[in-house]
C-alpha positions in Angstrom: 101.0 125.5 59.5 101.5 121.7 58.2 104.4 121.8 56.2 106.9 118.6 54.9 110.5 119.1 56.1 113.8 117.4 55.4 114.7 114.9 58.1 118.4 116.0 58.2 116.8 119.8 59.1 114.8 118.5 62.3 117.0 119.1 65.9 116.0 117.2 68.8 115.2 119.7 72.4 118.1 119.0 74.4 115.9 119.9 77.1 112.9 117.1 75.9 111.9 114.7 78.9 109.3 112.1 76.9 111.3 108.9 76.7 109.3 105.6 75.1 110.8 102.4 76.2 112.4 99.8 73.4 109.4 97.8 73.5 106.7 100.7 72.6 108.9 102.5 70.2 109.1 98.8 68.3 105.4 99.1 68.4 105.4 102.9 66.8 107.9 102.2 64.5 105.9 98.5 63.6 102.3 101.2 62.7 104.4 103.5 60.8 106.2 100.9 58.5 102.6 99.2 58.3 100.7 101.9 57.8 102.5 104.9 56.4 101.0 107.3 58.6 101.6 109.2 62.1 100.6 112.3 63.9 102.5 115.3 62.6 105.6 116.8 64.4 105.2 119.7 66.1 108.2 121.9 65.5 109.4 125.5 65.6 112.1 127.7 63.8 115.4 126.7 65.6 116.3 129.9 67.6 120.7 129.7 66.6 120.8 127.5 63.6 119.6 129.2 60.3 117.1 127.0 58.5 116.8 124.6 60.3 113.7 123.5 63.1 113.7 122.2 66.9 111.6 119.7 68.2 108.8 120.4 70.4 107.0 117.4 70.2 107.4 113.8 68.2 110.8 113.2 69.0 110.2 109.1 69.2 108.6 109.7 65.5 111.3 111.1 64.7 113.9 108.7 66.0 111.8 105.9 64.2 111.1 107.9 60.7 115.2 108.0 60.7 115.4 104.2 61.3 113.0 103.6 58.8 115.1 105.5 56.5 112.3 108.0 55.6 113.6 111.7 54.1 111.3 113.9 54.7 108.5 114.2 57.9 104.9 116.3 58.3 105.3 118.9 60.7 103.1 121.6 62.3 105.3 124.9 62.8 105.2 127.1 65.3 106.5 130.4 66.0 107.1 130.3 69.5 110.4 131.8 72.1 112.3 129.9 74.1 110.2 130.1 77.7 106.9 128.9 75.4 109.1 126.3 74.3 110.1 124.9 77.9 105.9 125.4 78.8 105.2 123.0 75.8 107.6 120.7 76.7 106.7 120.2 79.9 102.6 119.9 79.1 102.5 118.4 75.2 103.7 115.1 76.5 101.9 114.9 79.8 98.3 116.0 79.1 96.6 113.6 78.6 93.1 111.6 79.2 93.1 108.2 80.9 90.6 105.1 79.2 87.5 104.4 80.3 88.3 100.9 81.2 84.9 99.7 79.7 85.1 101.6 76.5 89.2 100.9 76.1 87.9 97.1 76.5 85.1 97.0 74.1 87.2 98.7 71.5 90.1 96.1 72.2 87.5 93.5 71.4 86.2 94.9 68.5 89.9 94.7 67.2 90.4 91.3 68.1 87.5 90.4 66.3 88.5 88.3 63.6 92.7 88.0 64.6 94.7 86.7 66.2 96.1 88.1 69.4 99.8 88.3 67.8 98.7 90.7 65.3 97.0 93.4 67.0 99.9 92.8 70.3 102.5 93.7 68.1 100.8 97.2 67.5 98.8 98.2 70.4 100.7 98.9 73.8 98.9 96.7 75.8 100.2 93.7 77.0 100.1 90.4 75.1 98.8 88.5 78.1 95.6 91.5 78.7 94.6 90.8 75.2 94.6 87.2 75.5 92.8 87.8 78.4 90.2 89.4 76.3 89.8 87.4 73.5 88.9 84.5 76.3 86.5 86.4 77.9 84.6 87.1 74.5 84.5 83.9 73.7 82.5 83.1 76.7 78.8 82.5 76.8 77.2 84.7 79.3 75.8 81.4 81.1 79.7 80.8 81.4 80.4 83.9 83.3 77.4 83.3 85.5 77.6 81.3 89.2 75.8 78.0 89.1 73.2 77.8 91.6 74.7 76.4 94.9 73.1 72.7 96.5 72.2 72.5 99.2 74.7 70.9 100.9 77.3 73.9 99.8 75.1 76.3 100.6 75.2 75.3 104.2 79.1 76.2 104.3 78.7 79.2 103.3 79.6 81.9 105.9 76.6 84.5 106.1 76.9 87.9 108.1 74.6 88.6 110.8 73.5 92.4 111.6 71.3 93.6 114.4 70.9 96.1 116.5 71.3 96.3 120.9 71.4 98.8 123.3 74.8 99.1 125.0 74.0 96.8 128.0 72.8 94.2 126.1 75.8 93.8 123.5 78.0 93.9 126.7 76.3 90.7 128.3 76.0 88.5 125.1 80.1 89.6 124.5 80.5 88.7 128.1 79.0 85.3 127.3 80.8 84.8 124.4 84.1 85.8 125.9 83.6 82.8 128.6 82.5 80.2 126.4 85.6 80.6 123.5 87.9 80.9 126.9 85.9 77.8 128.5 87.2 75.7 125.4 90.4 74.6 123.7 91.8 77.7 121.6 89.7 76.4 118.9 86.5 77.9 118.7 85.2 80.9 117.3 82.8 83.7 118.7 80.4 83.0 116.1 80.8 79.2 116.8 79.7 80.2 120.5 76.5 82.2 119.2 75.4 79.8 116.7 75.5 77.1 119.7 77.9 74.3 117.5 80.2 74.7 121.1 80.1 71.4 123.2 80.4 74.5 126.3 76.9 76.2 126.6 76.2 79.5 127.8 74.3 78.1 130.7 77.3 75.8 131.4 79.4 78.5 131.6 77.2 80.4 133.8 76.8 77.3 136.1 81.0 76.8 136.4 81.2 80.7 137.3 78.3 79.8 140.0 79.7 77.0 141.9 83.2 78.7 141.8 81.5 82.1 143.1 79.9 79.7 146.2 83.0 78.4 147.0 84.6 81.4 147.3 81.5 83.6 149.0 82.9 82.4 152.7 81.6 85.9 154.4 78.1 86.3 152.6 75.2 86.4 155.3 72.7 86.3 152.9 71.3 84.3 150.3 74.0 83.5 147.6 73.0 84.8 144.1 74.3 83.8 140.7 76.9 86.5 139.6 76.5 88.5 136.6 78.1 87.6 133.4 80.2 90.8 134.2 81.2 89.1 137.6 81.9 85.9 136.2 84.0 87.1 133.7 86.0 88.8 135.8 86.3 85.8 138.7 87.3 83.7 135.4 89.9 86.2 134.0 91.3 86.5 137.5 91.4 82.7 137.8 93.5 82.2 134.5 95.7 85.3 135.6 96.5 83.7 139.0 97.4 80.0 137.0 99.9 82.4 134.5 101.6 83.8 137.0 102.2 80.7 139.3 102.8 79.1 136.3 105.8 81.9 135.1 104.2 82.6 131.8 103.8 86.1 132.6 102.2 87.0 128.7 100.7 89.4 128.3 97.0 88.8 126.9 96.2 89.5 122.8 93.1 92.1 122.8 90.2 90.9 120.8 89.6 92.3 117.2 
């Protein structure tokens, strides 16, 4: 039942948890001085004082009808206990929806149209700086918001991924490879520096350093040398750096590949 009741007859829930920050309630009290209107009060018979009516729900309205010096409020009555009570208070202020982003932008464009961004800013909660945002945006031209075509010389720069597929002994040799030419350089160079070929150190260079260092070191073979595998020369080169670490006392311990 909507009914009008005296201001001084309204009693706040001591038990009410909805708290609106100084900024917002400037902007609620800002639409109810402007505009004259706001959603009713919901209110219910107070349970110890004769006459008068506890707040359920509006208690920010009512904090900024009282500024505003207003005598009377609209208010929906209820007839509800004490444990009803404590249930509304706990859901009335909390459910609610959230904005479609798309919709809650199109609708804050469609109030810009026309104003300036101070006007509507000093109303809605939004922030001034989303809703300048906005209005900028609509002011674009859609060929403004599109890329312009790249030349030819940027388009070169730009890093492209590379997908394809390898059985499992496969992907180990050509990491293998790549593993010995970014260790055959100077920190510097990337894997996919070493497979695109831009590396002053070949894969066949590698393979050739691992080969002359595996002759040396076959003393015992009896019969005809072979070229290792990138398995074995990987593992003749990692041993070779591990040897110069620990003669050298660095004794680090080496950072696993991502």
């Amino acid at each position: 039942m909507l009914r009008e009741i005296d201001l001084r007859m309204l009693v706040p829930n001591p038990e009410q948890t909805n708290h609106m920050d100084a900024e917002l309630l400037l902007k609620l009290r800002r639409h109810i001085e402007q505009t004259g209107r706001y959603e009713p009060l919901t209110v219910r018979p107070h349970s110890t004082e004769k006459g008068k009516f506890q707040v359920i729900n509006g208690h920010n309205r009512l904090r900024v009808l009282r500024a505003l010096a207003h005598k009377s409020a609209f208010c929906i009555v209820w007839d509800i206990d004490d444990e009803q009570t404590r249930l509304y208070l706990g859901t009335l202020n909390q459910l609610s929806g959230d904005d479609v982003p798309e919709r809650r932008s199109l609708l804050v464009e469609t109030l810009l149209h026309g104003r300036s961004v101070d006007e509507p800013s000093a109303l809605l909660p939004d922030r001034k700086s989303y809703l300048a945002e906005l209005e900028r945006l609509a002011r674009l031209e859609l060929d403004d918001l599109l890329p312009s075509e790249p030349t030819e010389e940027s388009a070169s720069g730009v890093p492209v991924i590379l997908e394809f597929m390898l059985d499992e002994t496969a992907a180990t040799e050509i990491n293998l490879a790549l593993d010995l030419i970014v260790n055959a350089g100077d920190g510097t160079l990337s894997r996919g520096q070493a497979l695109c070929g831009s590396s002053p150190v070949s894969i066949s260079h590698v393979a050739d350093q691992m080969w002359s260092k595996s002759q040396r070191v076959q003393t015992n073979t009896t019969g005809p040398l072979r070229a290792p595998s990138f398995a074995e020369a990987r593992a003749a080169h990692m041993a070779r750096r591990g040897a110069l670490s620990r003669s050298a006392g660095a004794g680090c311990e080496q950072t696993p590949r991502e």
